[in-house]
Biopython code that builds the backbone (N, CA, C, O; Angstrom):
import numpy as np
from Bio.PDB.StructureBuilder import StructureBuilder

atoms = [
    (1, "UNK", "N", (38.123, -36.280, 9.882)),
    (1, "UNK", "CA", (36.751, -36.588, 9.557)),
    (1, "UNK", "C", (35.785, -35.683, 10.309)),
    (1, "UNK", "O", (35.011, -34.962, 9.678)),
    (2, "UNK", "N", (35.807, -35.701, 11.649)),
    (2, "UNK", "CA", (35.215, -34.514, 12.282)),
    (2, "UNK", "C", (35.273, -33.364, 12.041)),
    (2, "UNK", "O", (34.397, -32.637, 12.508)),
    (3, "UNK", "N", (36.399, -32.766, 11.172)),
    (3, "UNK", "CA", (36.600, -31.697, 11.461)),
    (3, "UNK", "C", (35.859, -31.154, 9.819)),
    (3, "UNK", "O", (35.627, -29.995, 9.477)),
    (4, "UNK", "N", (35.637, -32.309, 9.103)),
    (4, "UNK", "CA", (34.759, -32.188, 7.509)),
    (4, "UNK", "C", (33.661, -31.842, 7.914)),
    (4, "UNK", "O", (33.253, -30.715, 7.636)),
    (5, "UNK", "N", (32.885, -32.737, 8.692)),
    (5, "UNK", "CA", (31.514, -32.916, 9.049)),
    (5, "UNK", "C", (30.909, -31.456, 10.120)),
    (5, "UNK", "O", (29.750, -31.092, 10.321)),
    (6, "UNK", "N", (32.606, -30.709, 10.798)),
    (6, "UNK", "CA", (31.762, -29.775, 11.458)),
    (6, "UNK", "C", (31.999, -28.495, 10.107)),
    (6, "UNK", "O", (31.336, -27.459, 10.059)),
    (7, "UNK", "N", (32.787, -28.773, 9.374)),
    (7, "UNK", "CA", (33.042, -27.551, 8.136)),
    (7, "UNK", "C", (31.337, -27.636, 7.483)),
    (7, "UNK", "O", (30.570, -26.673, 7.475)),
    (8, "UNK", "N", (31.101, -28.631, 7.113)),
    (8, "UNK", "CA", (29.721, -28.710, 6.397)),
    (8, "UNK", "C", (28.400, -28.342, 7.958)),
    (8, "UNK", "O", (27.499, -27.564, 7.642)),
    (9, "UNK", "N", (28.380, -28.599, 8.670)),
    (9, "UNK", "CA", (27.099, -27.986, 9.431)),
    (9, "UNK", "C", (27.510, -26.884, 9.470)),
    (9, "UNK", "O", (26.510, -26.168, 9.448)),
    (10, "UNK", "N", (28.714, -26.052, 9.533)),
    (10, "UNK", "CA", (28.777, -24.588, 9.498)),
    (10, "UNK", "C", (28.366, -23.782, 7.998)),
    (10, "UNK", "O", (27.720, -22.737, 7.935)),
    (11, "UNK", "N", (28.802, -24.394, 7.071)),
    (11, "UNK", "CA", (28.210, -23.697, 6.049)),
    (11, "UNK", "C", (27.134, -24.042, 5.549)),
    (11, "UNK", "O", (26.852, -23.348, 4.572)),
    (12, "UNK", "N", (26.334, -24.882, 5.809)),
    (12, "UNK", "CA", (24.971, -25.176, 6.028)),
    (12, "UNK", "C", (23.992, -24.419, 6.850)),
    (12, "UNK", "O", (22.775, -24.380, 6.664)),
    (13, "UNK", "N", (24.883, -23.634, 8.072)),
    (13, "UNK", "CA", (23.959, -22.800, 9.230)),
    (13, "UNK", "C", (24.158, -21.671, 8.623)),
    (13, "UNK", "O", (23.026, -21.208, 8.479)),
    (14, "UNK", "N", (25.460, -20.417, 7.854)),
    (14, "UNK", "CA", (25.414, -20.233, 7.456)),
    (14, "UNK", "C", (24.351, -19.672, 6.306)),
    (14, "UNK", "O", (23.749, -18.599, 6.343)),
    (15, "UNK", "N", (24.284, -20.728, 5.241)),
    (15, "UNK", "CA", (23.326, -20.624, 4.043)),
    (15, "UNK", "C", (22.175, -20.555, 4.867)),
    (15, "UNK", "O", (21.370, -19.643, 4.680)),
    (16, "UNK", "N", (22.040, -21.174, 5.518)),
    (16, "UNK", "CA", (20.446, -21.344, 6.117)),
    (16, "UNK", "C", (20.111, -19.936, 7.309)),
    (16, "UNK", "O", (18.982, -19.852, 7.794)),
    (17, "UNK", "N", (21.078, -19.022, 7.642)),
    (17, "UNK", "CA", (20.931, -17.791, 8.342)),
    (17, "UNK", "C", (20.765, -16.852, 6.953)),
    (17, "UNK", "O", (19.666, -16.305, 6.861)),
    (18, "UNK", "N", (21.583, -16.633, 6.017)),
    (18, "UNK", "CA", (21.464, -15.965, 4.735)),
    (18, "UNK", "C", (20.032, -16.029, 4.004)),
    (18, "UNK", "O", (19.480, -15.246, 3.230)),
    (19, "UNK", "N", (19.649, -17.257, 4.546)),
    (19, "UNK", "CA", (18.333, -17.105, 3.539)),
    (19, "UNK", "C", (16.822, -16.721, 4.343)),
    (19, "UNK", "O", (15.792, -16.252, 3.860)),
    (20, "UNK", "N", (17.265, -17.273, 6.295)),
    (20, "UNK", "CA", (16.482, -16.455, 6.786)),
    (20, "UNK", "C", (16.122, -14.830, 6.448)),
    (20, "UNK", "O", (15.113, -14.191, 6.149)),
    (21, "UNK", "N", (17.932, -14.478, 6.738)),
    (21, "UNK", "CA", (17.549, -12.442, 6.694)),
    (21, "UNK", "C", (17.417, -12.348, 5.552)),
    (21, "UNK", "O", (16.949, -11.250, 5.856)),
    (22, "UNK", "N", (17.324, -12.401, 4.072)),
    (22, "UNK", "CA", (16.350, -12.624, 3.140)),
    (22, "UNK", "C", (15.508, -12.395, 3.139)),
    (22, "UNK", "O", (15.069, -11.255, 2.986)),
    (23, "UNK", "N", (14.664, -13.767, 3.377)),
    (23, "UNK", "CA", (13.591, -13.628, 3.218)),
    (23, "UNK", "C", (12.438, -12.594, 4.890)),
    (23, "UNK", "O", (11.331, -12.084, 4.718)),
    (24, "UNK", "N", (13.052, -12.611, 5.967)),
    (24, "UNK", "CA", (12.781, -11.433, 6.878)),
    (24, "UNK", "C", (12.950, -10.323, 6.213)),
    (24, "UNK", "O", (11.881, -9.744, 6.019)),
    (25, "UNK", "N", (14.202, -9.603, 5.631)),
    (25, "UNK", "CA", (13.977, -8.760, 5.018)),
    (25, "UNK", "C", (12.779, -8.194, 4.113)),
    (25, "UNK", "O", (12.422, -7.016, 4.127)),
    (26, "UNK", "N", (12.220, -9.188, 3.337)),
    (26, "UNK", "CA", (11.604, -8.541, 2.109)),
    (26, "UNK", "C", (10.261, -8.713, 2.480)),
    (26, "UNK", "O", (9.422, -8.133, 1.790)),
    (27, "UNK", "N", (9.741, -9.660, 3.807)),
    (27, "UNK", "CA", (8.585, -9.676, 4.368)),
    (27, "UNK", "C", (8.475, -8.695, 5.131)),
    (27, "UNK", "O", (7.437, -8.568, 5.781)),
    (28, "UNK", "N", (9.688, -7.605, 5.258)),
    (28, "UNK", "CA", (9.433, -6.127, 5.782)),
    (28, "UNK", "C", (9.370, -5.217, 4.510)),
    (28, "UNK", "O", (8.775, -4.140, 4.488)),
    (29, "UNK", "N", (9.810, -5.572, 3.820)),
    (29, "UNK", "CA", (9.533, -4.579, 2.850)),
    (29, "UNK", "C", (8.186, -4.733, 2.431)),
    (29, "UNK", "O", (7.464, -3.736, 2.412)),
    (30, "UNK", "N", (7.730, -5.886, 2.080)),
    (30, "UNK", "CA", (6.103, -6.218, 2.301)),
    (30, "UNK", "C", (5.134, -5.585, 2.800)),
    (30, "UNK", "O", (4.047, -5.391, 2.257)),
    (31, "UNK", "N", (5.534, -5.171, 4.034)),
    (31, "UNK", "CA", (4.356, -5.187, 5.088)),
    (31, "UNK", "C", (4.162, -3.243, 5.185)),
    (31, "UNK", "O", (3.280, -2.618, 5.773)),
    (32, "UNK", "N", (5.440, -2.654, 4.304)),
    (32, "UNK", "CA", (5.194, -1.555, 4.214)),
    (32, "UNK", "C", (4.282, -1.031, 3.290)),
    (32, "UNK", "O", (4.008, 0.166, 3.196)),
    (33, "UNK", "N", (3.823, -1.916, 2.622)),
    (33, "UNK", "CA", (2.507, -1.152, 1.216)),
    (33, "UNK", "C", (1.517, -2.623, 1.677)),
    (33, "UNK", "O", (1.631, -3.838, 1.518)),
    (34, "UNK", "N", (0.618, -1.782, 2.260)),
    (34, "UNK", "CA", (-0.556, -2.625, 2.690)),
    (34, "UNK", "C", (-1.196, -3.100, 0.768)),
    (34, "UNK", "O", (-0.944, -2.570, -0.314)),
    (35, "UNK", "N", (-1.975, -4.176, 1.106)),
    (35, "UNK", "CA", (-2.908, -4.470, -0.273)),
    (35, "UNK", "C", (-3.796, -3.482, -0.829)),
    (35, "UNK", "O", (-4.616, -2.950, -0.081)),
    (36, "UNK", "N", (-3.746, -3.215, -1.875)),
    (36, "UNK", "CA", (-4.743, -2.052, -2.473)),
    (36, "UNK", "C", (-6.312, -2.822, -1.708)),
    (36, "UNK", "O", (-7.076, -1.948, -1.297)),
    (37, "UNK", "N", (-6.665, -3.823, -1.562)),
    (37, "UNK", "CA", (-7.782, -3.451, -0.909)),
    (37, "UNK", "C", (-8.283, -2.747, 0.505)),
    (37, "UNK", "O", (-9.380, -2.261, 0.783)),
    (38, "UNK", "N", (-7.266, -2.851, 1.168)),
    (38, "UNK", "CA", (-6.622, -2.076, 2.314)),
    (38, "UNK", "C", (-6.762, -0.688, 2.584)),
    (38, "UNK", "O", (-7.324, 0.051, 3.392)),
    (39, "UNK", "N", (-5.979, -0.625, 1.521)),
    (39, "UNK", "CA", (-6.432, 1.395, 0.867)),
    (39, "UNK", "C", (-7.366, 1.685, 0.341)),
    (39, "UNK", "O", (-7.571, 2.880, 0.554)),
    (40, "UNK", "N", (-8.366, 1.112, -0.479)),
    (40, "UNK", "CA", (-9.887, 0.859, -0.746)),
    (40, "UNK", "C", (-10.678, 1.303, 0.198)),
    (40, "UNK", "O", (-11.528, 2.193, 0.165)),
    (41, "UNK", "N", (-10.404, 0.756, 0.868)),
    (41, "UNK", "CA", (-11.307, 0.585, 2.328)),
    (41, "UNK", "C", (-11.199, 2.037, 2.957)),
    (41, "UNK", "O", (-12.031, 2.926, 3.136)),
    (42, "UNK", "N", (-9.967, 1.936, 3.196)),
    (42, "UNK", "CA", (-9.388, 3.225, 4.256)),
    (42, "UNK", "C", (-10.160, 4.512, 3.735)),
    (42, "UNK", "O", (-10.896, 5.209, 4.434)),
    (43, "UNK", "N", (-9.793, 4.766, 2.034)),
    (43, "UNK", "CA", (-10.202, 5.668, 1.759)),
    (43, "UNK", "C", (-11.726, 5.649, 1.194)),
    (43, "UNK", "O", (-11.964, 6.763, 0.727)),
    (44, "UNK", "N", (-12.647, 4.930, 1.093)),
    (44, "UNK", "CA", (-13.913, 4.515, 1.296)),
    (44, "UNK", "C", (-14.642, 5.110, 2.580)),
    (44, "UNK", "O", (-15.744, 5.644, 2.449)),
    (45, "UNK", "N", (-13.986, 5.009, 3.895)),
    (45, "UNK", "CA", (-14.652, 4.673, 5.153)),
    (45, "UNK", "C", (-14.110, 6.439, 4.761)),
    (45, "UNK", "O", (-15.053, 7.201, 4.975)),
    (46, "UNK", "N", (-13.241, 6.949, 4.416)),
    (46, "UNK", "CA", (-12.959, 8.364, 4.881)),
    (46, "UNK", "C", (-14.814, 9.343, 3.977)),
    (46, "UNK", "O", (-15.635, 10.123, 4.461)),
    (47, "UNK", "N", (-14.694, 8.775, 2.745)),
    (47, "UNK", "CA", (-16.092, 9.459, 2.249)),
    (47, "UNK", "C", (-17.215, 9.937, 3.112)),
    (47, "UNK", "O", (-17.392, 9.200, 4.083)),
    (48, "UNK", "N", (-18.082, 11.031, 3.030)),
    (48, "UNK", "CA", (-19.456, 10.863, 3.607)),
    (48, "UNK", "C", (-20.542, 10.316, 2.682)),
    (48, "UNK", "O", (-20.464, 10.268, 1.454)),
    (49, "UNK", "N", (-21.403, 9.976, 3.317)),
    (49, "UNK", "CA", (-22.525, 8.798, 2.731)),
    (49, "UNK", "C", (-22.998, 9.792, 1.446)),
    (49, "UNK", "O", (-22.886, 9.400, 0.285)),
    (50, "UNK", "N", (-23.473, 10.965, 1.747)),
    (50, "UNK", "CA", (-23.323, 11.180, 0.338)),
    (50, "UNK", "C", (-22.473, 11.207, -1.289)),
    (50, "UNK", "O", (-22.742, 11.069, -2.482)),
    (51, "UNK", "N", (-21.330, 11.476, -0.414)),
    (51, "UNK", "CA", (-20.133, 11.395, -1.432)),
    (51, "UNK", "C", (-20.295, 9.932, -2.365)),
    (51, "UNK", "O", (-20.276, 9.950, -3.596)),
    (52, "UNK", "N", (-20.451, 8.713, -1.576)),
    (52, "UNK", "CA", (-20.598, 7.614, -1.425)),
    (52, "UNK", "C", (-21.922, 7.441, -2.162)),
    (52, "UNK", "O", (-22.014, 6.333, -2.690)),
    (53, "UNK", "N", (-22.799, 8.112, -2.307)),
    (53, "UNK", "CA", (-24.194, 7.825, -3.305)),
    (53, "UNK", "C", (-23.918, 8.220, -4.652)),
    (53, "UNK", "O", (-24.889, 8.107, -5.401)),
    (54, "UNK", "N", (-22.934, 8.624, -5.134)),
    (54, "UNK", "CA", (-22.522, 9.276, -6.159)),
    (54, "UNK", "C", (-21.507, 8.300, -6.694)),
    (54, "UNK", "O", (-21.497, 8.274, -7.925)),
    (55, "UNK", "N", (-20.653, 7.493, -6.108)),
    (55, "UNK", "CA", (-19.534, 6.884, -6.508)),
    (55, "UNK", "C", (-20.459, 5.674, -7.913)),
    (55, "UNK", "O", (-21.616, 5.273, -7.784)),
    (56, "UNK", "N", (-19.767, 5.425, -8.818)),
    (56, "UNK", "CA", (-19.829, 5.162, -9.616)),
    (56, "UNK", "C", (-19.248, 3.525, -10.225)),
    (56, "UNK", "O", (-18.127, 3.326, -10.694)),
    (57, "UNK", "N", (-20.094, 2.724, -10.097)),
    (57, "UNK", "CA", (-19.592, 1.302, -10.292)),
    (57, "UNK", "C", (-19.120, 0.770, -8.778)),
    (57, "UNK", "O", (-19.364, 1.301, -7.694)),
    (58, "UNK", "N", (-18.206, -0.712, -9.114)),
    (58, "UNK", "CA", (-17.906, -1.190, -7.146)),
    (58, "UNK", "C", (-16.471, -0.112, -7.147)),
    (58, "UNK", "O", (-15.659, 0.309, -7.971)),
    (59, "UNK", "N", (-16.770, 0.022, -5.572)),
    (59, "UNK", "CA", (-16.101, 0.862, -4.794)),
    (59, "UNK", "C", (-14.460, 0.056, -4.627)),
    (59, "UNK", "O", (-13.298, 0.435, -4.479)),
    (60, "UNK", "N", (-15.223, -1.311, -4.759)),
    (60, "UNK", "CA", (-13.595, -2.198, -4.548)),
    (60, "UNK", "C", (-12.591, -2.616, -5.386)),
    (60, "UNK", "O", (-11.619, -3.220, -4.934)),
    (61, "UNK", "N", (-12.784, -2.219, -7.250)),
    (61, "UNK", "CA", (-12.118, -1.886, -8.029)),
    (61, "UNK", "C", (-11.435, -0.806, -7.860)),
    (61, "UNK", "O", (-10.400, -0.826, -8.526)),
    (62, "UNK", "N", (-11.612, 0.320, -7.122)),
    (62, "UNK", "CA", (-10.783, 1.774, -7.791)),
    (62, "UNK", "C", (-9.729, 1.606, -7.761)),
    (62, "UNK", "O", (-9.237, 0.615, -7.220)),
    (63, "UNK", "N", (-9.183, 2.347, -8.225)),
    (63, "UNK", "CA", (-7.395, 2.317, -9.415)),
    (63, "UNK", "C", (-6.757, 2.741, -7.563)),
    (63, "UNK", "O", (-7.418, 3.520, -6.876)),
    (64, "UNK", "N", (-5.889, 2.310, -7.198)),
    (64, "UNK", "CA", (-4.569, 2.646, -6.466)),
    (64, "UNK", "C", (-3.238, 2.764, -7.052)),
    (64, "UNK", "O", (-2.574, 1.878, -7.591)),
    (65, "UNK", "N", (-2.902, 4.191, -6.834)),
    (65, "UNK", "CA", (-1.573, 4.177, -7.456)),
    (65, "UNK", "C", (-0.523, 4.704, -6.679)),
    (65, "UNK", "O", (-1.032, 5.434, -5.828)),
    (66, "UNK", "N", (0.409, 4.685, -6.597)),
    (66, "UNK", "CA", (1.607, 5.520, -5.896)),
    (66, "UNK", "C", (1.878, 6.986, -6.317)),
    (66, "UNK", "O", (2.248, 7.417, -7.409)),
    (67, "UNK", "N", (1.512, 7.833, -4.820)),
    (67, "UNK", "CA", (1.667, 9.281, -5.343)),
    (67, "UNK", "C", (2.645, 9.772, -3.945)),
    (67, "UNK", "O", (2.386, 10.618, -3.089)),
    (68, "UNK", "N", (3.694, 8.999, -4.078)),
    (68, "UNK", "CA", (4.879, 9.408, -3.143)),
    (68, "UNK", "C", (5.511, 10.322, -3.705)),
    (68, "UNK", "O", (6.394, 10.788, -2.985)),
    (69, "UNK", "N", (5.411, 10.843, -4.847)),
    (69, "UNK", "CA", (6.565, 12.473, -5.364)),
    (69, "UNK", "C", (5.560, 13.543, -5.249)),
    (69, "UNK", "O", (6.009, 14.689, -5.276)),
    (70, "UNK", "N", (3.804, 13.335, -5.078)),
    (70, "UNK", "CA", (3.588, 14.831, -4.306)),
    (70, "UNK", "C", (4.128, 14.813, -2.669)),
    (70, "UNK", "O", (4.545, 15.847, -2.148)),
    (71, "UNK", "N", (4.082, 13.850, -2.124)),
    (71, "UNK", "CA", (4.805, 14.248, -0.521)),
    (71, "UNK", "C", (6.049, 13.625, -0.291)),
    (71, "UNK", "O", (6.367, 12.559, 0.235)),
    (72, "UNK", "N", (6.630, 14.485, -0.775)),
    (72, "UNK", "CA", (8.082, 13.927, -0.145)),
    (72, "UNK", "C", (8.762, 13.701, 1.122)),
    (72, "UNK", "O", (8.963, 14.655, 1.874)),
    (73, "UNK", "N", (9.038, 12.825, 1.346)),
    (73, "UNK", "CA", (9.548, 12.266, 2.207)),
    (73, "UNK", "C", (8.516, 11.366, 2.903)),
    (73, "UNK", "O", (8.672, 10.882, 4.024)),
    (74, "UNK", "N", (7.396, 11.187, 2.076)),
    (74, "UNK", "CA", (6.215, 10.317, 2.501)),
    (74, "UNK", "C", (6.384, 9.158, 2.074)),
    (74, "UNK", "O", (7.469, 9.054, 1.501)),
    (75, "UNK", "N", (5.626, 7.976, 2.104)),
    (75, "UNK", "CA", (5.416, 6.479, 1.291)),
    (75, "UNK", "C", (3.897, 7.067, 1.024)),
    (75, "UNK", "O", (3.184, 7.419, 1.964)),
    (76, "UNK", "N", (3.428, 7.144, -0.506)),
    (76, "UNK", "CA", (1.676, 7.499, -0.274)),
    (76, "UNK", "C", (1.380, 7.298, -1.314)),
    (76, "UNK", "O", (2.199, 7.565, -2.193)),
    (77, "UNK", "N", (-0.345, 6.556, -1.796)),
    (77, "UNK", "CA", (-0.512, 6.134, -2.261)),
    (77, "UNK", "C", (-1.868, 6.786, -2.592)),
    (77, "UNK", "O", (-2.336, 7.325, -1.589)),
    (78, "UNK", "N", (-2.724, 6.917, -3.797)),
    (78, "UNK", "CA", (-3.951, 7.833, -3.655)),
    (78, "UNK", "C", (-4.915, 6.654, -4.839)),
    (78, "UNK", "O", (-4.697, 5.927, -5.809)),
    (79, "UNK", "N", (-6.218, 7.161, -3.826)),
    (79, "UNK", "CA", (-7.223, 5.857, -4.420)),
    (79, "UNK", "C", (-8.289, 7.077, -5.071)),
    (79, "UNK", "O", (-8.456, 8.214, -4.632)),
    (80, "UNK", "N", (-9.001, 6.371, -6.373)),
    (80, "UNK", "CA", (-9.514, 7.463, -7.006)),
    (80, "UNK", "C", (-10.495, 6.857, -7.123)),
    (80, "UNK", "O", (-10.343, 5.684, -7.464)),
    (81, "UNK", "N", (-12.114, 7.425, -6.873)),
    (81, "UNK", "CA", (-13.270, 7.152, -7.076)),
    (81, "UNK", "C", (-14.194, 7.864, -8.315)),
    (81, "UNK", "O", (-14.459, 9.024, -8.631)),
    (82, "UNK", "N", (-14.424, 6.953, -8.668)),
    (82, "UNK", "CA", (-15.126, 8.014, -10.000)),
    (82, "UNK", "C", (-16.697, 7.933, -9.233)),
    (82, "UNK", "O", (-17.034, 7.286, -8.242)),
    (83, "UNK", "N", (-17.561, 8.931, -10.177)),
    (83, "UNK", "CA", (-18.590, 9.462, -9.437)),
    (83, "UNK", "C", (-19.524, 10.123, -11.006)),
    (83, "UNK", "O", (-19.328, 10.204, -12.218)),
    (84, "UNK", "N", (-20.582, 10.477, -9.999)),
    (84, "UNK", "CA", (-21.925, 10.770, -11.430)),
    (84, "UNK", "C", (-21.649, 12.427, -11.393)),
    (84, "UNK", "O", (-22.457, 13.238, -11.846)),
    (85, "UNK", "N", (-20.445, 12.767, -10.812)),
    (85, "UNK", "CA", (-20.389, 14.302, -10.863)),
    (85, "UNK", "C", (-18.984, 14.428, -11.404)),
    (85, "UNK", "O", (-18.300, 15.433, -11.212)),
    (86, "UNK", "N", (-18.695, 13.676, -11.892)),
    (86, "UNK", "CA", (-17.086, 13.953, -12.343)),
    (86, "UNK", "C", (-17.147, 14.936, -13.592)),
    (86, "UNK", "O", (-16.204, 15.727, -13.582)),
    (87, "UNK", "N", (-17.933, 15.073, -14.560)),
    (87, "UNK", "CA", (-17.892, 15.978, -15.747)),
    (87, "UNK", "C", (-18.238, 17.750, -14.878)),
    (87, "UNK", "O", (-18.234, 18.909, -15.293)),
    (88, "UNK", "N", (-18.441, 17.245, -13.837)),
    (88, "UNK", "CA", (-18.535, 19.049, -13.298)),
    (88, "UNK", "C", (-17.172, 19.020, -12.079)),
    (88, "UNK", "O", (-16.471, 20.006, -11.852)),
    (89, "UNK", "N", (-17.078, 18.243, -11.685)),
    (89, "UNK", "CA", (-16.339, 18.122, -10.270)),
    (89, "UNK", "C", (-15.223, 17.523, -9.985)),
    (89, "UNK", "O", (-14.553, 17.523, -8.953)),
    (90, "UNK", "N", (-15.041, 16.871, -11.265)),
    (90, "UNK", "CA", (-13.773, 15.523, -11.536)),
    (90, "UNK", "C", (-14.066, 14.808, -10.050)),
    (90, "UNK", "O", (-14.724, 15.147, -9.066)),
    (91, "UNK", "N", (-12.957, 13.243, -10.505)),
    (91, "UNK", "CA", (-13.411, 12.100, -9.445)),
    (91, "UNK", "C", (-13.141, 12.262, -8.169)),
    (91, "UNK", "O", (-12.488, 13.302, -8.083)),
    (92, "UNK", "N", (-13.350, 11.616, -6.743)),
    (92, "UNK", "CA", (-12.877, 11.866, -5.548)),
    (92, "UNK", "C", (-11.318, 11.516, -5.523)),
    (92, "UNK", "O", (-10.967, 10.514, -6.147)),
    (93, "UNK", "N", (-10.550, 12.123, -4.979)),
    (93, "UNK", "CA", (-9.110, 11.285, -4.993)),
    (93, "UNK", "C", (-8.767, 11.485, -3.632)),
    (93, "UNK", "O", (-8.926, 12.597, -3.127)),
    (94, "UNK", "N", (-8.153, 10.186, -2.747)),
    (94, "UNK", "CA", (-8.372, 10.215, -1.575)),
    (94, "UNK", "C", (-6.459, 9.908, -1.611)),
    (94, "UNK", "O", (-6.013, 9.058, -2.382)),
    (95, "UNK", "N", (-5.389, 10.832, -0.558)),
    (95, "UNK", "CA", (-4.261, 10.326, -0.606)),
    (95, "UNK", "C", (-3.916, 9.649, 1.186)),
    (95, "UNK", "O", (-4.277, 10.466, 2.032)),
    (96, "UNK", "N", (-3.407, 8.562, 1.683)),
    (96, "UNK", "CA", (-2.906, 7.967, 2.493)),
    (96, "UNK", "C", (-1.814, 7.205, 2.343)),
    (96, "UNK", "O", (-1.635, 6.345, 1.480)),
    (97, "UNK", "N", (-0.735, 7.698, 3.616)),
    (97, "UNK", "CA", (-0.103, 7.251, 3.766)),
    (97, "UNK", "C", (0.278, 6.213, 4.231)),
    (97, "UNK", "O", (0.074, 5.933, 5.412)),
    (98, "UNK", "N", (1.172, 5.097, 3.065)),
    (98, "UNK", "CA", (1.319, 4.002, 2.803)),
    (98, "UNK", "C", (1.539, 3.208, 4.759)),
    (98, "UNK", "O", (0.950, 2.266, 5.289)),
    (99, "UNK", "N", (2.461, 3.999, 5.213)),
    (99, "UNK", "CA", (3.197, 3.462, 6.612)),
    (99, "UNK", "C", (2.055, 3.378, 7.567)),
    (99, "UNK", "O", (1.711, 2.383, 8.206)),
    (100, "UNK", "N", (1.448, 4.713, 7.575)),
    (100, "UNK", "CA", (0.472, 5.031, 8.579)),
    (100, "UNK", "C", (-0.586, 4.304, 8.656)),
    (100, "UNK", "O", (-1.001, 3.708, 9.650)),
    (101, "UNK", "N", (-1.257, 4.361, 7.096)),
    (101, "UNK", "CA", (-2.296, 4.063, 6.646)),
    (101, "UNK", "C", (-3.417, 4.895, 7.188)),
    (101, "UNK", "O", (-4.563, 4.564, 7.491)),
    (102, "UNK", "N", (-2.813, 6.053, 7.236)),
    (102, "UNK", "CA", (-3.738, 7.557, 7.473)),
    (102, "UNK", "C", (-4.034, 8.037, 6.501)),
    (102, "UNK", "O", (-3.373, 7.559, 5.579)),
    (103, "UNK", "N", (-5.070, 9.151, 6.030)),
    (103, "UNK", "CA", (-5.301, 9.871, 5.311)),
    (103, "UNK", "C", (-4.744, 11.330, 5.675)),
    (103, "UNK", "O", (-4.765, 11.928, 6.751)),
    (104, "UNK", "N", (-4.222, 11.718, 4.379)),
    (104, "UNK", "CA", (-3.153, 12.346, 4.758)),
    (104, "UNK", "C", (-3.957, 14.168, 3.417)),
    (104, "UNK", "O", (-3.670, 15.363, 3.491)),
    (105, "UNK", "N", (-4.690, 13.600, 2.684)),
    (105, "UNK", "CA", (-5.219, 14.900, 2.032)),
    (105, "UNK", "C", (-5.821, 14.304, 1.156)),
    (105, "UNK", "O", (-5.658, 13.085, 1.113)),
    (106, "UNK", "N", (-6.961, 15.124, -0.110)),
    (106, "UNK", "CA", (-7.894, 14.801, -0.512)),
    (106, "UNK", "C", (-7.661, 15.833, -2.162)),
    (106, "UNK", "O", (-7.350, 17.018, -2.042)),
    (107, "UNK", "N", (-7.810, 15.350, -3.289)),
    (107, "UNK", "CA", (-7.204, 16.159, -4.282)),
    (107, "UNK", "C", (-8.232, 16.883, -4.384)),
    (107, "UNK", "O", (-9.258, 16.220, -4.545)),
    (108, "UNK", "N", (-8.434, 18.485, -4.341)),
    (108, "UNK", "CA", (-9.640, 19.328, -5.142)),
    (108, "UNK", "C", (-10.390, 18.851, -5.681)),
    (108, "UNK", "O", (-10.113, 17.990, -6.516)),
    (109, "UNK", "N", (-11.802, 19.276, -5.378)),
    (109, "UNK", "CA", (-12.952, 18.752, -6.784)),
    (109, "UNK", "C", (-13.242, 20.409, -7.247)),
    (109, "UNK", "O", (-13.552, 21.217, -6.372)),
    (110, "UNK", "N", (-13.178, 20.621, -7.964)),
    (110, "UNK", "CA", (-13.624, 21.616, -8.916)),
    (110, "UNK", "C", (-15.522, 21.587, -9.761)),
    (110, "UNK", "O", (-15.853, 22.457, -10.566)),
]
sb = StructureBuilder()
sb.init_structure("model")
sb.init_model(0)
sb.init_chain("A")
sb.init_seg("    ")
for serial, (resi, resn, name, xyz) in enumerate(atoms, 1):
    if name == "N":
        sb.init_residue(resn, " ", resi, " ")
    sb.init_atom(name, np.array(xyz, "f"), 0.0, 1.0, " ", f" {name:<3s}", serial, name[0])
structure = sb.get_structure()
């Protein structure tokens, strides 16, 4: 009888360690792509105030997308601002890295 009752708290500690590193796991995988408002921000605060008089609609919509295959071996993500100069200059595109949450380069305006 004891020896039932210690079979079941072991595979009970078990299941219940399995579902800890689980779910630890994927709350690290989480914590590696901050919230697009996060990157909003980051690349917002990088603008100068003029750049920033030009931006076009809220600043806290812009599109975030994943642009980890221009830097390889990076995690990076690039936030794009549209602007009242984009038909001469195309939009601001700001790239930071996902880990760092640095700014890491800025796409050409033409």
């Amino acid at each position: 009888m004891h020896l039932l009752i210690f079979e079941i708290v072991m595979r009970t500690l078990r299941i219940s360690l399995v579902l800890a590193v689980v779910a630890w796991v994927q709350g690290c995988e989480r914590s590696l792509l901050a919230p697009d408002a996060e990157f909003r921000q980051i690349a917002w605060d990088d603008l100068t105030d003029a750049e920033k008089a030009t931006v076009v609609g809220d600043w806290r919509g812009a599109p975030v997308e994943d642009a980890s295959t221009l830097f390889p071996g990076r995690e990076a993500v690039s936030v794009q601002f549209n602007t009242t100069q984009d038909p001469l200059l195309g939009p601001i595109v700001v790239f930071i890295d996902s880990r760092t949450k640095g700014v890491i380069a800025r796409a050409p305006r033409f």
